[in-house]
N, CA, C and O atoms as a Tinker XYZ file with bonds, in Angstrom:
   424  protein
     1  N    -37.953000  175.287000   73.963000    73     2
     2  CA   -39.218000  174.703000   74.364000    64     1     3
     3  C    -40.150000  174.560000   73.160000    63     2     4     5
     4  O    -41.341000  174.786000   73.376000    81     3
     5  N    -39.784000  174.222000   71.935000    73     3     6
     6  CA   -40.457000  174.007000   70.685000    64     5     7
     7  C    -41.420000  172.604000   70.862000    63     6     8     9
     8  O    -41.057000  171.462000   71.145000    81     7
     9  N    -42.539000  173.038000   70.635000    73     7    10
    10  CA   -43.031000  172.085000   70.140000    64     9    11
    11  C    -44.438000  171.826000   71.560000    63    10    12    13
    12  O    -45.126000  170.818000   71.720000    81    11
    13  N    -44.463000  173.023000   72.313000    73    11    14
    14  CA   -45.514000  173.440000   73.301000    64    13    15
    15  C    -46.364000  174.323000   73.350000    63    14    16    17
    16  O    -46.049000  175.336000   73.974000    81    15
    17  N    -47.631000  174.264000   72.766000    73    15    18
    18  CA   -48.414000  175.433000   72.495000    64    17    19
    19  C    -48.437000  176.053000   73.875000    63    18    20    21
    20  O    -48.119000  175.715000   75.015000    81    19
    21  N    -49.070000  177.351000   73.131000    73    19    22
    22  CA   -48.981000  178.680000   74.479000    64    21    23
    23  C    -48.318000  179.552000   74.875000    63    22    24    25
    24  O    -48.487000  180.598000   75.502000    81    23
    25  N    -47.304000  178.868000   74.324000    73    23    26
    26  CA   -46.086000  179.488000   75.095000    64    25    27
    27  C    -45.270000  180.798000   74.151000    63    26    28    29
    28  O    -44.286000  181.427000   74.541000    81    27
    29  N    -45.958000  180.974000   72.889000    73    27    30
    30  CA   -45.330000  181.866000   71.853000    64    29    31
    31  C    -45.127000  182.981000   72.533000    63    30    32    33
    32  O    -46.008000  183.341000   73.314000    81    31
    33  N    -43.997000  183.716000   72.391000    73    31    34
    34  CA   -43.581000  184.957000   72.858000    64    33    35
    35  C    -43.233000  185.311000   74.239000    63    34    36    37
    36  O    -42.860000  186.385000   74.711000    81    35
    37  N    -43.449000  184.111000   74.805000    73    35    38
    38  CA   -43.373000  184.278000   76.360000    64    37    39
    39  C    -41.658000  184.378000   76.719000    63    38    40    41
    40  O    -40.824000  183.768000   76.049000    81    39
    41  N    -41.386000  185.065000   77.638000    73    39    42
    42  CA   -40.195000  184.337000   77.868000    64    41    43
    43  C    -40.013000  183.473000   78.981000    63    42    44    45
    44  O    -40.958000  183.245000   79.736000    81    43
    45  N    -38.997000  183.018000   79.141000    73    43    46
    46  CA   -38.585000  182.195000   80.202000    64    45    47
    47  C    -39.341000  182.558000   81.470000    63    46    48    49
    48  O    -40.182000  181.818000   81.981000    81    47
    49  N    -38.951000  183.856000   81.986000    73    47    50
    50  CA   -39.454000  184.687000   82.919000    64    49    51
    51  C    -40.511000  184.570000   83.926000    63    50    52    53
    52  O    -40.810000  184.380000   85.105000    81    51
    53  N    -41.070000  184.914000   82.147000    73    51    54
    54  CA   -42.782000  184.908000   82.248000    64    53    55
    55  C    -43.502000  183.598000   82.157000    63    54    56    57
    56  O    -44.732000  183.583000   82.093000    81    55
    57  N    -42.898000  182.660000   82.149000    73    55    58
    58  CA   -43.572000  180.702000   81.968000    64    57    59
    59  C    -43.337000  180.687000   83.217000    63    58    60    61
    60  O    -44.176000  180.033000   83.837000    81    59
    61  N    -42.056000  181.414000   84.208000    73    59    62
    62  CA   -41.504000  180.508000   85.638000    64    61    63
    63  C    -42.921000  181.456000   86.398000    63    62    64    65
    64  O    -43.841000  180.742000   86.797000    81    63
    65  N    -43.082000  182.942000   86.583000    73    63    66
    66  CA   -44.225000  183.300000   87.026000    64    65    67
    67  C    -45.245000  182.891000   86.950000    63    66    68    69
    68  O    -45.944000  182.649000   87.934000    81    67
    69  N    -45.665000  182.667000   85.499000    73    67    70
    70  CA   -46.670000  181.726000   85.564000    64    69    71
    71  C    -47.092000  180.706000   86.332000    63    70    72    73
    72  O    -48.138000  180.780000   86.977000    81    71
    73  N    -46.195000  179.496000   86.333000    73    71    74
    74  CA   -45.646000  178.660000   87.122000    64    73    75
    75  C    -46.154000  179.034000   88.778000    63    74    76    77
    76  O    -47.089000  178.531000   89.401000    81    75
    77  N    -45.296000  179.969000   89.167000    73    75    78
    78  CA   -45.839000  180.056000   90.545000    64    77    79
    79  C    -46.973000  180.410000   90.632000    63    78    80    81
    80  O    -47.629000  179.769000   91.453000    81    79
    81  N    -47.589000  181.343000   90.004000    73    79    82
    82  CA   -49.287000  181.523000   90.031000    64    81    83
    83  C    -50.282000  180.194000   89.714000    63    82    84    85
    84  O    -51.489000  180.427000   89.776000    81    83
    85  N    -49.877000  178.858000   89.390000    73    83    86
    86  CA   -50.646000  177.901000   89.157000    64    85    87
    87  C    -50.731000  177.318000   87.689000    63    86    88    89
    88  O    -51.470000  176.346000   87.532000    81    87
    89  N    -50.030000  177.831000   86.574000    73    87    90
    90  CA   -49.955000  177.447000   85.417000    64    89    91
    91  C    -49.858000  176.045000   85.130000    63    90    92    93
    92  O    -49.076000  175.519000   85.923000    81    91
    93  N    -50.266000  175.362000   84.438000    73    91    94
    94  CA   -49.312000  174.009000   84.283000    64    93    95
    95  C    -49.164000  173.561000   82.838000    63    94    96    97
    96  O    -49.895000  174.098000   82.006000    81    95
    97  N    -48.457000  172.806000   82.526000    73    95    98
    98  CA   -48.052000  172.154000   81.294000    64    97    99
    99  C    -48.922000  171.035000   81.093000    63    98   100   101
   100  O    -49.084000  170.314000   82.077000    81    99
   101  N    -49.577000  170.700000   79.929000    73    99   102
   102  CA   -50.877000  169.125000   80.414000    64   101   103
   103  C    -50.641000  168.911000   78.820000    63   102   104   105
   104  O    -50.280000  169.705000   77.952000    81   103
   105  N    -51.005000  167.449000   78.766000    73   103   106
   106  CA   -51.666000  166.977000   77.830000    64   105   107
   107  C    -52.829000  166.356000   77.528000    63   106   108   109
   108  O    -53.390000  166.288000   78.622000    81   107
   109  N    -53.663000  165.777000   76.584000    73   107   110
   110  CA   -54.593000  165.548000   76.036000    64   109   111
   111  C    -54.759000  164.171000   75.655000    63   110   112   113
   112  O    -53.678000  163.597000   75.521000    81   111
   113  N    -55.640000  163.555000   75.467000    73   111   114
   114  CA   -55.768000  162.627000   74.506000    64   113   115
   115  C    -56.611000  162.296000   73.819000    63   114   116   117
   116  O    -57.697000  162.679000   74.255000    81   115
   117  N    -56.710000  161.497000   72.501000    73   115   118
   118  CA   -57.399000  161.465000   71.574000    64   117   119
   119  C    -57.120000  159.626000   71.185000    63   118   120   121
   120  O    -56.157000  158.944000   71.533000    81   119
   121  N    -58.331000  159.201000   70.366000    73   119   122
   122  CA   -58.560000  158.070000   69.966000    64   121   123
   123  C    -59.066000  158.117000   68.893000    63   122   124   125
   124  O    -59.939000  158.929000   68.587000    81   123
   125  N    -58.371000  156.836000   67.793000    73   123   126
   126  CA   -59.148000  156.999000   66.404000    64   125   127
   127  C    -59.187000  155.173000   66.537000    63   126   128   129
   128  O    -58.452000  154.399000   67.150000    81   127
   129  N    -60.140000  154.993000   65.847000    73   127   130
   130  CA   -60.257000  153.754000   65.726000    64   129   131
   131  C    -61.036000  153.138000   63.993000    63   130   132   133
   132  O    -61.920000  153.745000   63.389000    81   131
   133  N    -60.451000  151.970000   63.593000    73   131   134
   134  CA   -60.519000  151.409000   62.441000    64   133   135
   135  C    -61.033000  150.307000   61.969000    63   134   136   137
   136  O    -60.374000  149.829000   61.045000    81   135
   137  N    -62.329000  149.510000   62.381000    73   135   138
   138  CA   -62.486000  148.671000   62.853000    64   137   139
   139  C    -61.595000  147.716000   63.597000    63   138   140   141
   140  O    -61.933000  147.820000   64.776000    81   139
   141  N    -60.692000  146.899000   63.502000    73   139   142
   142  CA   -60.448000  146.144000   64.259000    64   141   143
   143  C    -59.031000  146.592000   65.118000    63   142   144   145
   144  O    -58.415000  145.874000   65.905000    81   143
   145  N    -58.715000  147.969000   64.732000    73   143   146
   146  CA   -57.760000  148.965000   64.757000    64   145   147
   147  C    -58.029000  150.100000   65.530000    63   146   148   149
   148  O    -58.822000  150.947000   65.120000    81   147
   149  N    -57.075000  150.283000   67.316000    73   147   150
   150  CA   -57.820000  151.083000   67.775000    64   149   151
   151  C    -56.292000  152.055000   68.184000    63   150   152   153
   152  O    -55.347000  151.437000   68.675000    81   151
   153  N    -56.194000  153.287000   67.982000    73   151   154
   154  CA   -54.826000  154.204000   68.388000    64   153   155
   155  C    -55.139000  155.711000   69.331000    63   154   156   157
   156  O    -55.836000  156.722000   69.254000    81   155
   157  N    -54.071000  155.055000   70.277000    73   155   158
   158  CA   -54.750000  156.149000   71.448000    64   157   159
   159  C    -53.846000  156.555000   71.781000    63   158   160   161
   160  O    -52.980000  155.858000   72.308000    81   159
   161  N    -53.671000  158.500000   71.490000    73   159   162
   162  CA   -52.207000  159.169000   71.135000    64   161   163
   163  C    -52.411000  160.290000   71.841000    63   162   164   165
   164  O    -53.552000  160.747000   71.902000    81   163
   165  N    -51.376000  160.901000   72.473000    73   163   166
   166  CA   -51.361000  162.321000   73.340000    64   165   167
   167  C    -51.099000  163.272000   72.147000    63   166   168   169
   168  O    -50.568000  163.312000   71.037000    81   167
   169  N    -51.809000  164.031000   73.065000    73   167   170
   170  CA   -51.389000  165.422000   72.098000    64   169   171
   171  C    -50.267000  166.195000   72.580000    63   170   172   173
   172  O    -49.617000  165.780000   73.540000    81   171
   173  N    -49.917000  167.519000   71.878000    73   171   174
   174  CA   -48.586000  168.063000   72.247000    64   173   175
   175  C    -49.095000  168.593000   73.611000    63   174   176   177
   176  O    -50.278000  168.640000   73.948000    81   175
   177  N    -47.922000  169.025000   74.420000    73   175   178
   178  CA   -47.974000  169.810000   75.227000    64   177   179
   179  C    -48.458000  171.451000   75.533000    63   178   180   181
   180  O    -47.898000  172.431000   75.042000    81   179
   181  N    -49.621000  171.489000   76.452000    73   179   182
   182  CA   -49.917000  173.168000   76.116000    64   181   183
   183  C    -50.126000  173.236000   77.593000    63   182   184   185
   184  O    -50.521000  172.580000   78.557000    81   183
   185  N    -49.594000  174.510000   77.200000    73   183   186
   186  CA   -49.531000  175.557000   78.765000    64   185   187
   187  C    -50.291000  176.043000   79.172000    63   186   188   189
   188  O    -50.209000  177.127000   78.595000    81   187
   189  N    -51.263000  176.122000   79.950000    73   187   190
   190  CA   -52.518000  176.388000   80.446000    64   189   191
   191  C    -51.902000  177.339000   81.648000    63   190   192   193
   192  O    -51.322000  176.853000   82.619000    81   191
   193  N    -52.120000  178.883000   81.442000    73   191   194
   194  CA   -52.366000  180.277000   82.792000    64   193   195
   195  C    -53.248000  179.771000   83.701000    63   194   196   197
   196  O    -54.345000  179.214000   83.670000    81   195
   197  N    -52.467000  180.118000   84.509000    73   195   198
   198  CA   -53.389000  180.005000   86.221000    64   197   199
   199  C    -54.581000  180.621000   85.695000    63   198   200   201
   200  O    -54.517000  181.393000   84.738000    81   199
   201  N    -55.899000  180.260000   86.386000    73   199   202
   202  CA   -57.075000  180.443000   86.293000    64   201   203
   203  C    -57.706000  180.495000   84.448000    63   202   204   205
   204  O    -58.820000  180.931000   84.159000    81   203
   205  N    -56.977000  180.101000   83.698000    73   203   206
   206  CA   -57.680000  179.762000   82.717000    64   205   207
   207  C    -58.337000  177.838000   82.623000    63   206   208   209
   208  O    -58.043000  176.937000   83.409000    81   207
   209  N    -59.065000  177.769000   81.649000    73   207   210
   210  CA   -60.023000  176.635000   81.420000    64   209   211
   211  C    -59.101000  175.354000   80.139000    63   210   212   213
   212  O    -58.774000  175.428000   78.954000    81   211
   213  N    -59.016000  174.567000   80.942000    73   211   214
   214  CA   -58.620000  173.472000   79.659000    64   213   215
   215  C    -59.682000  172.993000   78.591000    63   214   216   217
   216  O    -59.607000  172.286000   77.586000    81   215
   217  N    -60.580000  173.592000   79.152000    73   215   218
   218  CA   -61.832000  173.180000   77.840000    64   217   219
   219  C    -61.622000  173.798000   75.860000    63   218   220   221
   220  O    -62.198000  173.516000   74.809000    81   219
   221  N    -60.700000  174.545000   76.181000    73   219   222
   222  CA   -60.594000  175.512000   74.777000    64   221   223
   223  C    -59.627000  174.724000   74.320000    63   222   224   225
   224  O    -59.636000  174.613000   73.094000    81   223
   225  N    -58.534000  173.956000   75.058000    73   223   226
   226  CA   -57.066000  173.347000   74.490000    64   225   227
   227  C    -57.474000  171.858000   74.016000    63   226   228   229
   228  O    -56.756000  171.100000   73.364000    81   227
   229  N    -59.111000  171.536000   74.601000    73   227   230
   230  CA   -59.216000  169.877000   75.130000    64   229   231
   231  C    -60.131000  169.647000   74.159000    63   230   232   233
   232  O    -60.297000  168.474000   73.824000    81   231
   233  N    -60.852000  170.616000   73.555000    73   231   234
   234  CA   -62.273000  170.342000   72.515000    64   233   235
   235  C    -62.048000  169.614000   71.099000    63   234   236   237
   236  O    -62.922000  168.845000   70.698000    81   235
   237  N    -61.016000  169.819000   70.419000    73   235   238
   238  CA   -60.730000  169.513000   69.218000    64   237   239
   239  C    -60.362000  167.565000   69.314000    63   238   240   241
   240  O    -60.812000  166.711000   68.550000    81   239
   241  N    -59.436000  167.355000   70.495000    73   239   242
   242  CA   -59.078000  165.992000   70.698000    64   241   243
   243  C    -60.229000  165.290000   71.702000    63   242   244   245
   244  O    -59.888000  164.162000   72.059000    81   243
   245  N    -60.933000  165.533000   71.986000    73   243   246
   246  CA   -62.618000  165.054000   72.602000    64   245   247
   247  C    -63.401000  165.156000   71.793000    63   246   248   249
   248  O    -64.467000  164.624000   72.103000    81   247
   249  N    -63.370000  165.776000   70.512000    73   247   250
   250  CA   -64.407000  165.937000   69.520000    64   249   251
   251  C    -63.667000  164.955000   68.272000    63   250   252   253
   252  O    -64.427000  164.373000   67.498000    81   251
   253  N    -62.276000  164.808000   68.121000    73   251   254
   254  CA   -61.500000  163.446000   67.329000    64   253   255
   255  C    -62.382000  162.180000   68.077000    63   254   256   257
   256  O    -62.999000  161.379000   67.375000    81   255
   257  N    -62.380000  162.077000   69.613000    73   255   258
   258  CA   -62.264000  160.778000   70.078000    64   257   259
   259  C    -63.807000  160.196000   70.198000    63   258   260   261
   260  O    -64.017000  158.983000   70.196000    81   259
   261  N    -64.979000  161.276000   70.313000    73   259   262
   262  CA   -66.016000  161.424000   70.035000    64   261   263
   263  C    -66.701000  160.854000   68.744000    63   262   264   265
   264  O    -67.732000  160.182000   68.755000    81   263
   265  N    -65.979000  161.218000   67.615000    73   263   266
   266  CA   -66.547000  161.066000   66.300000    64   265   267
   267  C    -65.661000  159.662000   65.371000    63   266   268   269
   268  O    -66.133000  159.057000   64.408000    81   267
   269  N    -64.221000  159.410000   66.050000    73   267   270
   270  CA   -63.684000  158.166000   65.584000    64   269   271
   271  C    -62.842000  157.264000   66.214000    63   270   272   273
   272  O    -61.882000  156.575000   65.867000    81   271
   273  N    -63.592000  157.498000   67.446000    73   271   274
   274  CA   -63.026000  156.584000   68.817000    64   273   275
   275  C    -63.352000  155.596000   69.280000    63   274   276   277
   276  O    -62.740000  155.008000   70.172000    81   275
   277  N    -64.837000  155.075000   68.521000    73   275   278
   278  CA   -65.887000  154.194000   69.007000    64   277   279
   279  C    -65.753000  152.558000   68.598000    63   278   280   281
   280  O    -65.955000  151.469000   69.134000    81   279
   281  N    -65.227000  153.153000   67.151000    73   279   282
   282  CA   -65.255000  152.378000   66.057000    64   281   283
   283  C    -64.577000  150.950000   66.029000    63   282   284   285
   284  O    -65.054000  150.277000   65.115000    81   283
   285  N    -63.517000  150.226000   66.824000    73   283   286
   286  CA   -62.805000  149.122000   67.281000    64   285   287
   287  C    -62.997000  148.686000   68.168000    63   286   288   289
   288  O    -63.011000  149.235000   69.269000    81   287
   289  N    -63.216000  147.472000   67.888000    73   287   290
   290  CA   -63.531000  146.465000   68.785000    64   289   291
   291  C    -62.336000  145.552000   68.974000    63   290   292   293
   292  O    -61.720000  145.006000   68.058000    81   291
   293  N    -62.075000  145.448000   70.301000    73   291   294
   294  CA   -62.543000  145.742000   71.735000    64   293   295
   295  C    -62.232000  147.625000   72.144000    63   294   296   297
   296  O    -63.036000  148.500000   72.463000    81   295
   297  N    -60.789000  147.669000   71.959000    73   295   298
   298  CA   -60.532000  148.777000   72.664000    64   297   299
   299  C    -60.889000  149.943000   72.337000    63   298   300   301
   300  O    -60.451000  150.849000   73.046000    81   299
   301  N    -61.677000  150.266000   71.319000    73   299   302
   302  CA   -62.109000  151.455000   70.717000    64   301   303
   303  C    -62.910000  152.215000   71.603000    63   302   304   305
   304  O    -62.848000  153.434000   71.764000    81   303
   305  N    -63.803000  151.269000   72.268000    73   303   306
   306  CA   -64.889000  152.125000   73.728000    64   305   307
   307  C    -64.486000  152.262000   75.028000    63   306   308   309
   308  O    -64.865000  153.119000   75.827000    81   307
   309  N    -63.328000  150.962000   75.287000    73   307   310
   310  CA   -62.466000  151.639000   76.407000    64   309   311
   311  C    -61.281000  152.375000   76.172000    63   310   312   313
   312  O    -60.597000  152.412000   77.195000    81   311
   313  N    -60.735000  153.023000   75.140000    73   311   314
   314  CA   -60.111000  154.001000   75.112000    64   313   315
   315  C    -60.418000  155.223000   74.774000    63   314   316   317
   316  O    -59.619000  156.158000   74.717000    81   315
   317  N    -61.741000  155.271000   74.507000    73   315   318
   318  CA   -62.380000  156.473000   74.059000    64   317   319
   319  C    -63.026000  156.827000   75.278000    63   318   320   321
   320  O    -63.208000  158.041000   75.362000    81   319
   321  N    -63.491000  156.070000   76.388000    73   319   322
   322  CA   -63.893000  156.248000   77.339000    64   321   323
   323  C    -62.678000  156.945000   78.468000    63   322   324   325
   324  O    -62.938000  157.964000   79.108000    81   323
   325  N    -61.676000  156.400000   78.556000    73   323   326
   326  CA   -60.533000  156.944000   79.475000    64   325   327
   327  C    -60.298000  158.170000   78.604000    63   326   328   329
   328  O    -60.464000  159.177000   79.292000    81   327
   329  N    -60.023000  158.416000   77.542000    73   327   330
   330  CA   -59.585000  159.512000   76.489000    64   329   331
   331  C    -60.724000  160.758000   76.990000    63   330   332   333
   332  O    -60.284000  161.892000   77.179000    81   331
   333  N    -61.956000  160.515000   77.155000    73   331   334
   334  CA   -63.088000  161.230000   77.355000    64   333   335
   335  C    -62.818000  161.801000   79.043000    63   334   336   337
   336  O    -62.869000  163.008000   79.282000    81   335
   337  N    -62.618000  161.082000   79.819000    73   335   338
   338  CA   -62.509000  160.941000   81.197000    64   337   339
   339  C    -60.935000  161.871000   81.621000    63   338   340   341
   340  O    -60.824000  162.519000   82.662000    81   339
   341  N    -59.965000  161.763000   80.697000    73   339   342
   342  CA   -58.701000  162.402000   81.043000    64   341   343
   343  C    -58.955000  163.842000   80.769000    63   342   344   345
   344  O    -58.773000  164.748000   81.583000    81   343
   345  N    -59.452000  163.992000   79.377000    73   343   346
   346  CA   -60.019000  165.467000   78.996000    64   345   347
   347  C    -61.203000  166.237000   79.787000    63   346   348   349
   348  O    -61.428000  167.419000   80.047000    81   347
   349  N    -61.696000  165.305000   79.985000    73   347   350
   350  CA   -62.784000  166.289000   81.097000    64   349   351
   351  C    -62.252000  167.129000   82.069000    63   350   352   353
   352  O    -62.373000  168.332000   82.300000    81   351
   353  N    -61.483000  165.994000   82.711000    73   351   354
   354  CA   -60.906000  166.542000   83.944000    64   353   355
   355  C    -60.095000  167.479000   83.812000    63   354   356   357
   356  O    -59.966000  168.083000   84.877000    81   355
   357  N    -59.319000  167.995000   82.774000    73   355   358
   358  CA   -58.086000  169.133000   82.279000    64   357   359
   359  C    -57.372000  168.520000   82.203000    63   358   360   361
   360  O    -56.461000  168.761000   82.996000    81   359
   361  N    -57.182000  167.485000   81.421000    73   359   362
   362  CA   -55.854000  166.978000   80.859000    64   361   363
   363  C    -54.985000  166.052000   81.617000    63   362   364   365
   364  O    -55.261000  165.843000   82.799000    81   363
   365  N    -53.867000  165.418000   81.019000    73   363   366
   366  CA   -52.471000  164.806000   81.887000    64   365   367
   367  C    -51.793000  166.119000   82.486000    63   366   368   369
   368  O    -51.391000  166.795000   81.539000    81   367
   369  N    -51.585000  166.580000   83.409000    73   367   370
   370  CA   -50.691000  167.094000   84.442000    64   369   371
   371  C    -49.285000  166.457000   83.846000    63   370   372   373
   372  O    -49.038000  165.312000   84.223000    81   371
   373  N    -48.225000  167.167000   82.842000    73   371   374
   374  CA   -46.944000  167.344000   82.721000    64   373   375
   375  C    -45.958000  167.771000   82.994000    63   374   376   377
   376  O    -44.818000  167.447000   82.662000    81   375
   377  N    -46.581000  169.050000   84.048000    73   375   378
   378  CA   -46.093000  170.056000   84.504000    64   377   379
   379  C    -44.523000  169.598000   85.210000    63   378   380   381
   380  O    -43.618000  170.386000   84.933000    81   379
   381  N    -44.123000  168.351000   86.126000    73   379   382
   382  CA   -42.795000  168.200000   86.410000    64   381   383
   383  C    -41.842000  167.727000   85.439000    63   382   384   385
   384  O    -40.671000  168.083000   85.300000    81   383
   385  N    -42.612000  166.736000   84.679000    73   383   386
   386  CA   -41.749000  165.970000   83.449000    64   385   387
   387  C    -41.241000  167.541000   82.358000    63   386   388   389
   388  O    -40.106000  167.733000   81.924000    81   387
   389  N    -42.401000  168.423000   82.153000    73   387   390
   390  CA   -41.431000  169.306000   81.531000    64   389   391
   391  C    -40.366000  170.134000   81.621000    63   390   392   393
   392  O    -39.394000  170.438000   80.929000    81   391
   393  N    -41.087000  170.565000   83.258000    73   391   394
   394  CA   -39.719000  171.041000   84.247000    64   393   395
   395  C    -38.324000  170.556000   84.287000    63   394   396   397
   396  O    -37.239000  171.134000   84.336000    81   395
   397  N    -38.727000  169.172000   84.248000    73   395   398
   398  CA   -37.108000  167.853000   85.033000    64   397   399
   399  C    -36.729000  168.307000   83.547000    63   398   400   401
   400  O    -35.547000  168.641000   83.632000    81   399
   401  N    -37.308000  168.545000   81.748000    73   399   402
   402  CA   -36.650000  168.330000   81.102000    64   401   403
   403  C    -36.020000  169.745000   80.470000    63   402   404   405
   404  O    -35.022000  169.945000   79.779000    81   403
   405  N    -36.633000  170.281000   80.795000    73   403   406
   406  CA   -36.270000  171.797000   80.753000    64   405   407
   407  C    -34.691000  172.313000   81.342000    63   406   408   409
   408  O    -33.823000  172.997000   80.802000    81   407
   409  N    -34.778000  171.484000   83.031000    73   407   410
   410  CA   -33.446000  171.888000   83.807000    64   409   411
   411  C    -32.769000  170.860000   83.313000    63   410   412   413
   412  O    -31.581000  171.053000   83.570000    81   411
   413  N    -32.931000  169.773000   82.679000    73   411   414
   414  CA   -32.029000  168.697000   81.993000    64   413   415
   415  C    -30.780000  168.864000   81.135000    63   414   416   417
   416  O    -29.597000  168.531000   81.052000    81   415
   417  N    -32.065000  169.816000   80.349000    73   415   418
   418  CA   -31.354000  170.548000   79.049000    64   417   419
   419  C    -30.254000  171.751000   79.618000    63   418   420   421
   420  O    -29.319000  172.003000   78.858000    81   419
   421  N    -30.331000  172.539000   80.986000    73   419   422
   422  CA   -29.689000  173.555000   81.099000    64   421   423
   423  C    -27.991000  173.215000   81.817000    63   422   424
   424  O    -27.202000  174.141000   82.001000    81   423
């Protein structure tokens, strides 16, 4: 499972408990824009514990899309706007796609 923050040291075990307590796998997004150049990219996958806050995983790529998201015209303000709007809410919900690829692999 390389390449999913959160998850260091956990084992298997302890991600599937998680899991049933409400955990989920999400992503992020972020926007940079260049004037006439606008790129709107997910971030890696992070594992968010039941009853914890996506605001700590979501700040760094809302504060990218914030400060160089604006900048292209046309899509620079409507992708910084959905980018703003996905992160608020806690992220893309990945949680089955990582699952399906997890038991894929087994």
């Amino acid at each position: 499972m390389a390449g999913i923050k959160n998850i260091e040291g956990m084992s298997v075990e302890e991600i599937n408990r998680e899991l049933e307590r409400g955990a989920k796998f999400v992503m992020f997004e972020y926007c940079v824009s260049i004037l006439i150049m606008t790129f709107k990219r997910g971030s890696d996958v992070h594992f968010i514990k039941s009853g914890d806050s996506t605001a700590g995983s979501s700040i760094l790529y809302t504060l990218i899309t914030l400060v160089f998201g604006w900048w292209g015209f046309p899509w620079g303000p409507i992708y910084s706007i959905a980018a703003l709007i996905t992160n608020i809410s806690g992220g893309k919900d990945v949680t089955q796609e990582v699952i399906g690829s997890i038991n894929a692999r087994a």
